[in-house]
TIDREN-240939 format. One line per field, with one value per residue (C-alpha): residue number from 1; residue in one letter; chain; x, y, z. Coordinates in Angstrom, 3 decimals. Example, Ala and Ser with C-alpha at 12.3 -4.5 7.8 and 13.67 -1.06 7.14 Angstrom:
residues 2
pos c(1,2)
code c(A,S)
unit c(A,A)
X c(12.300,13.670)
Y c(-4.500,-1.060)
Z c(7.800,7.140)
end
This chain:
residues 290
pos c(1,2,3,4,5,6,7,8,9,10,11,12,13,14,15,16,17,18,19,20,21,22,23,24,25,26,27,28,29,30,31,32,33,34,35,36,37,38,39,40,41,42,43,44,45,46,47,48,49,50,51,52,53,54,55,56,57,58,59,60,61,62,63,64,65,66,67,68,69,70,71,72,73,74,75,76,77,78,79,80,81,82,83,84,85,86,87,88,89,90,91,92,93,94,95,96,97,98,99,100,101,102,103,104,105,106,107,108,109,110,111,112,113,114,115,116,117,118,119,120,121,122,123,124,125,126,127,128,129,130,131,132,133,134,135,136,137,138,139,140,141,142,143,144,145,146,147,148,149,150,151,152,153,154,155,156,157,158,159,160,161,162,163,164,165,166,167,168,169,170,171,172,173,174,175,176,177,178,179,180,181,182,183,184,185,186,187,188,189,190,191,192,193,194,195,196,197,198,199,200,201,202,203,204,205,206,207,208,209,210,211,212,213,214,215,216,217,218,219,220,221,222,223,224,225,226,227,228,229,230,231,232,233,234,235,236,237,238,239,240,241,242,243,244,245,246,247,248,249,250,251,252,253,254,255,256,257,258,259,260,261,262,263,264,265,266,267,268,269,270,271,272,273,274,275,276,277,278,279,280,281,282,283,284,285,286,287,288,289,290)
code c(X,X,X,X,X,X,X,X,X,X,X,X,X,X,X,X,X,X,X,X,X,X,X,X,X,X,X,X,X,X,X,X,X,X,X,X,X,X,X,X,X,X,X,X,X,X,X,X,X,X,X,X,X,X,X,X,X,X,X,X,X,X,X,X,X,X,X,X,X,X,X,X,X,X,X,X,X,X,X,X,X,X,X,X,X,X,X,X,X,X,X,X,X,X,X,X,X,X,X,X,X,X,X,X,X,X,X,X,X,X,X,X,X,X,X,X,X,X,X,X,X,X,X,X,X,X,X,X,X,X,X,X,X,X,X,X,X,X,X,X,X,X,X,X,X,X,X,X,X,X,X,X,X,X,X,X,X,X,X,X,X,X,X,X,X,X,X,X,X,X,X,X,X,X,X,X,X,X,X,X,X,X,X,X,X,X,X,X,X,X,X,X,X,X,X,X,X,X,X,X,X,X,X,X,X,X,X,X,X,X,X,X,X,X,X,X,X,X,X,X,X,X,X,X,X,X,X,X,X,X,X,X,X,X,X,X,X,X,X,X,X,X,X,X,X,X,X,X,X,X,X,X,X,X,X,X,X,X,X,X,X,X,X,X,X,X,X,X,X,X,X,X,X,X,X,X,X,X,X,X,X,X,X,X,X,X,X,X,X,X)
unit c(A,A,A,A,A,A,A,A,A,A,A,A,A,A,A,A,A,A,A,A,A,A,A,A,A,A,A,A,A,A,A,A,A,A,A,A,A,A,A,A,A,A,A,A,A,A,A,A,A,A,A,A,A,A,A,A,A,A,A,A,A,A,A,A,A,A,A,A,A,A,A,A,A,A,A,A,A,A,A,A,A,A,A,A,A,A,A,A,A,A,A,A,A,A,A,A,A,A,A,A,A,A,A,A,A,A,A,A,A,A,A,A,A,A,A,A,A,A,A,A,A,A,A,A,A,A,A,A,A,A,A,A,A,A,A,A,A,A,A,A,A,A,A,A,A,A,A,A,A,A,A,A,A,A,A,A,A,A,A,A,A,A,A,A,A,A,A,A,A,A,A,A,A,A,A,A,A,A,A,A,A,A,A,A,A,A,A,A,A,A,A,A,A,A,A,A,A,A,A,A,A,A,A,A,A,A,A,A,A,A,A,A,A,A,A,A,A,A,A,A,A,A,A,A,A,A,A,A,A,A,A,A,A,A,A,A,A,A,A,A,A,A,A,A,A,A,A,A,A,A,A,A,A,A,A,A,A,A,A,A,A,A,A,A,A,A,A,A,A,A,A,A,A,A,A,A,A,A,A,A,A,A,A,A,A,A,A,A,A,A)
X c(65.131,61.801,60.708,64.595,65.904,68.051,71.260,70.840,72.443,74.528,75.515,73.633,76.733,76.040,79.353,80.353,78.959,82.205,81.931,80.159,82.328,83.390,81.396,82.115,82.764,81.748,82.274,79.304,79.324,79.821,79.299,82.765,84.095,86.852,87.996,86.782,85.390,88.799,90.874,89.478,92.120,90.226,86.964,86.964,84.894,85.216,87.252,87.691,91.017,92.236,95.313,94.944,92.162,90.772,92.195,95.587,93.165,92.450,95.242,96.739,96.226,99.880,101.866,99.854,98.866,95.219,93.669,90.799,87.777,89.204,85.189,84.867,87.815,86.275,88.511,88.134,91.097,94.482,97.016,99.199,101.783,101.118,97.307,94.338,91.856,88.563,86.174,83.165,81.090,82.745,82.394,79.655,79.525,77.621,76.557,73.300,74.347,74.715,72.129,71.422,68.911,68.821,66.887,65.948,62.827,62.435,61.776,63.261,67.133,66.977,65.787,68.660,71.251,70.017,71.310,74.823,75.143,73.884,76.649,79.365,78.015,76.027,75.793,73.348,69.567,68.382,66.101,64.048,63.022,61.447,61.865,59.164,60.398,57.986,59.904,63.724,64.189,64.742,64.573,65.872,66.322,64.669,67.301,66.162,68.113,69.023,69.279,71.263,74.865,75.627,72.670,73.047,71.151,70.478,69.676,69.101,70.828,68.360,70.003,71.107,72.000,71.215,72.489,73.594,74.152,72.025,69.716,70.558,67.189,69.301,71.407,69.483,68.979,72.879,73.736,71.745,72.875,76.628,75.815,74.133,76.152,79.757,79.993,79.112,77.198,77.503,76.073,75.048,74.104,73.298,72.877,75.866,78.965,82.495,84.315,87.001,87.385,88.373,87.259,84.544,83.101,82.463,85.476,84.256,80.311,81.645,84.167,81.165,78.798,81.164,82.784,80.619,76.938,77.534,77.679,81.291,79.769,79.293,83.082,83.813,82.178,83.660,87.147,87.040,85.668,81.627,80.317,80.041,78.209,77.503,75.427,72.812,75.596,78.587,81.860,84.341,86.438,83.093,81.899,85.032,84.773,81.095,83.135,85.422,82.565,80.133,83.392,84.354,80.512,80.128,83.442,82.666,86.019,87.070,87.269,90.258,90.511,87.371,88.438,87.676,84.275,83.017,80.224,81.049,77.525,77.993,81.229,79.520,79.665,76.390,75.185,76.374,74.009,72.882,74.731,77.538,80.856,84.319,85.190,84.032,86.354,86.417,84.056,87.153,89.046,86.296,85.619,89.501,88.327,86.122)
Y c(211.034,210.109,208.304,207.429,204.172,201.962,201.097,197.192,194.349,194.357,196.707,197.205,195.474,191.901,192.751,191.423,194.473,196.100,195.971,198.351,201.683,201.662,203.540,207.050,209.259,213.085,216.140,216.510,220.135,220.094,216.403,216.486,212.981,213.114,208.888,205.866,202.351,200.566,202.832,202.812,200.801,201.271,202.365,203.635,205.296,208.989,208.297,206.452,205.935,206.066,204.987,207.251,210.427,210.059,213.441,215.123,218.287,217.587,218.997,219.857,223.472,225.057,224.406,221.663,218.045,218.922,217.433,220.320,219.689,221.336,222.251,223.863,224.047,222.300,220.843,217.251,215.233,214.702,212.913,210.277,208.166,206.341,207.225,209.822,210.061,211.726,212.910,210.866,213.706,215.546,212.785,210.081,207.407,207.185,203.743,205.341,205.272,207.858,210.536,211.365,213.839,213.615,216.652,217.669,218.739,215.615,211.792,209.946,211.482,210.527,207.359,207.132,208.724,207.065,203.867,204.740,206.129,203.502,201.438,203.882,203.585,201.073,202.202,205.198,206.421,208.246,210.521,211.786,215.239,216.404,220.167,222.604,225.921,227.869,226.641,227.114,231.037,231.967,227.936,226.563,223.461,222.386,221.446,218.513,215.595,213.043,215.551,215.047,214.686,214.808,216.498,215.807,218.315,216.308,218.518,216.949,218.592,219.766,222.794,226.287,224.921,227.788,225.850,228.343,232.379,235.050,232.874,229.654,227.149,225.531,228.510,228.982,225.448,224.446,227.443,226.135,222.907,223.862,225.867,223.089,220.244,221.914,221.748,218.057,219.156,217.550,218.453,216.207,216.934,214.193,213.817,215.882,213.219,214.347,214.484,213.338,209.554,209.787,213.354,213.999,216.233,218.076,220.763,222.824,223.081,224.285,226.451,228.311,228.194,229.557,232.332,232.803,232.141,234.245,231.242,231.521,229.110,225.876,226.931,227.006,223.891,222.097,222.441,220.684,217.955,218.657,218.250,215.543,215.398,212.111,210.594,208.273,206.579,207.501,206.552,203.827,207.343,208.932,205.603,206.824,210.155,209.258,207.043,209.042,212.274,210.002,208.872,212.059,213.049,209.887,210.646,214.578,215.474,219.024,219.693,222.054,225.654,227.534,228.514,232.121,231.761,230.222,232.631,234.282,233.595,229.789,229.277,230.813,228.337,227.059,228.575,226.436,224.926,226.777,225.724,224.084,224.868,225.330,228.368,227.919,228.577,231.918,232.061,232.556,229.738,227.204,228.962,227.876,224.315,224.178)
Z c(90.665,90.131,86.756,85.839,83.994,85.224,84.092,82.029,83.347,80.275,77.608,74.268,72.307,74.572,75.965,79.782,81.631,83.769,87.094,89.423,90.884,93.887,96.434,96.866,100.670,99.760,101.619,103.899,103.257,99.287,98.038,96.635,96.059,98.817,98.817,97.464,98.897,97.138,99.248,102.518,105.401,108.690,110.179,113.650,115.809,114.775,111.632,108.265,107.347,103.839,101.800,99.359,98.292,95.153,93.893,94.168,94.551,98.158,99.684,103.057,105.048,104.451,108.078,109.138,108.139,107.670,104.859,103.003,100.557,97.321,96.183,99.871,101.914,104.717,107.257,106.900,108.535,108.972,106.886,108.526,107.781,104.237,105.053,105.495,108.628,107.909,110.293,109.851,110.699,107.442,105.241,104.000,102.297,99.271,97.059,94.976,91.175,88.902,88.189,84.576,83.435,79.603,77.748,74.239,72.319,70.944,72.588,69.976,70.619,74.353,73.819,71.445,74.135,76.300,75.299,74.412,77.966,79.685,77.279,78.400,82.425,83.565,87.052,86.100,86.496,83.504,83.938,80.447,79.909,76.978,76.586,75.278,73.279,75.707,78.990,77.745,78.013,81.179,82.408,85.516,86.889,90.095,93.617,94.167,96.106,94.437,91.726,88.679,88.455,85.103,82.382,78.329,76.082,73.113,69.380,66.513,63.680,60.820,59.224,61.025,64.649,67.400,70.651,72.932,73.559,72.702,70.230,71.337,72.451,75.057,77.175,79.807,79.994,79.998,82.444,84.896,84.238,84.647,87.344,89.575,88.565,88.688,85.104,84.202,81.475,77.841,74.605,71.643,68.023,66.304,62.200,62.335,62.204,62.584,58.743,60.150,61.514,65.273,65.846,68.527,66.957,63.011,63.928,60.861,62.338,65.868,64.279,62.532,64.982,67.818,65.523,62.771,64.619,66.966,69.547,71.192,74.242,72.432,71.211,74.800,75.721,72.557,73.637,77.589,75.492,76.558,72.817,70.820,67.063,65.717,63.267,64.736,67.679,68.611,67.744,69.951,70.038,70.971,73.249,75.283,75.671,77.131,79.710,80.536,81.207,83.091,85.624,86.056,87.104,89.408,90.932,91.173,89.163,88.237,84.874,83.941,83.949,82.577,78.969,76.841,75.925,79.126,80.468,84.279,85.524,84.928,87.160,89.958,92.935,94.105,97.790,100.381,102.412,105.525,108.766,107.178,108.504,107.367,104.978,101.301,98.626,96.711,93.507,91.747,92.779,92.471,88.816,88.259,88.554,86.235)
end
């Protein structure tokens, strides 16, 4: 993405920065994560062979030994013995890093986020967006290749938060979001720190917004773990929870069943692209994943 920072050589605490992730092989069709680089046994001709898939939800075609793209259902392979061959026309190989695109009304909270996440992954681009009130109803985020793989809506907390719903700044913003990036979407309020030590968020603020403000998506969102309120940086229990989303955006994860709350329109799958093959998954069973 054009205009993005780099990940730092080392973290903002002058920690030993980890070490880089190993590459990823996506679903041609999709870009599911389907294996990873520290896996991968064998390269042949017309296959890569695997020792392992990076998620129990690829899973075999019932009756057979054929290995399917859980975002998709595209035929990929076969599984062996103790291993997994994958078409290499079905699957490439990707090194780029991570794709952040980091939006709020203000510059001064994504230059903040900015910094924890590139703490929490290293191996990222982060794009900057600042948002304008005009743009956000109705707003839609451009395809674009790379695009971003992970987006963080950043609000800074000054009284009466409207976030999301019917009179929320950012819904149309996060819906495309979720929509685009399979739900790696995350949601920070900061000057609002949790009142209790540990939590990822003030319970007693979402609880209000999402039943008493009329805002029953940022509810939603709060309980897979996509919201996080701190005061001006986030917590070590916090500094986690950003490692654990960005991993599961790199590595193309699913996130859980969608829970009450959850807009339909946003679990829509994206189109697939013209002239792929294979049989796509139901809307509702890629929904489930979510």
């Amino acid at each position: 993405m054009a205009g993005g920072i780099h990940g730092p050589d080392t973290p903002g605490s002058g920690a030993k920065p980890p070490p880089d992730p190993p590459s990823r092989f996506v679903c041609q069709s999709c870009g599911i994560c389907i294996g990873t680089s520290d896996a991968l046994l064998e390269t042949k001709d017309d296959v890569l062979v695997f020792s392992r898939l990076h998620t129990s939800e690829c899973g075999l075609e019932k009756g057979t030994k054929t290995v399917v793209c859980w975002g998709c259902a595209e035929a990929l392979g076969t599984r062996g013995e103790g291993s997994f061959a994958l078409r290499r026309d079905r699957v490439a190989r990707r090194t780029e890093r991570l794709e952040i695109l980091v939006c709020s009304l203000k510059q001064q909270e994504i230059s903040d986020v900015a910094l924890s996440l590139q703490e929490a992954f290293p191996y990222c681009n982060i794009t900057p967006r600042v948002l304008l009130k005009a743009e956000l109803r109705g707003f839609q985020l451009p395809v674009a290749r790379p695009g971003p793989e992970l987006v963080v809506v950043v609000h800074r907390n000054e009284g009466r938060a409207l976030l999301t719903d019917r009179n929320g700044f950012y819904h149309d913003v996060l819906g495309s979001a979720w929509h685009q990036t399979r739900g790696n979407v995350l949601v920070v309020l900061t000057r609002a720190a949790p009142k209790v030590e540990g939590d990822l968020f003030d319970q007693a603020m979402l609880r209000s917004l999402s039943t008493q403000g009329d805002q029953p998506t940022i509810g939603a969102m709060s309980s897979l773990g996509h919201v996080l309120t701190w005061d001006s940086a986030p917590s070590q229990p916090q500094l986690r929870q950003l490692q654990m989303l960005t991993s599961k955006a790199y590595f193309r994860e699913p996130s859980g069943p969608a829970p009450q709350g959850m807009p339909a329109t946003w679990c829509k799958p994206p189109q697939k692209a013209a002239g792929a093959s294979g049989t796509s998954a139901s809307s509702s069973g890629w929904c489930a994943l979510l």
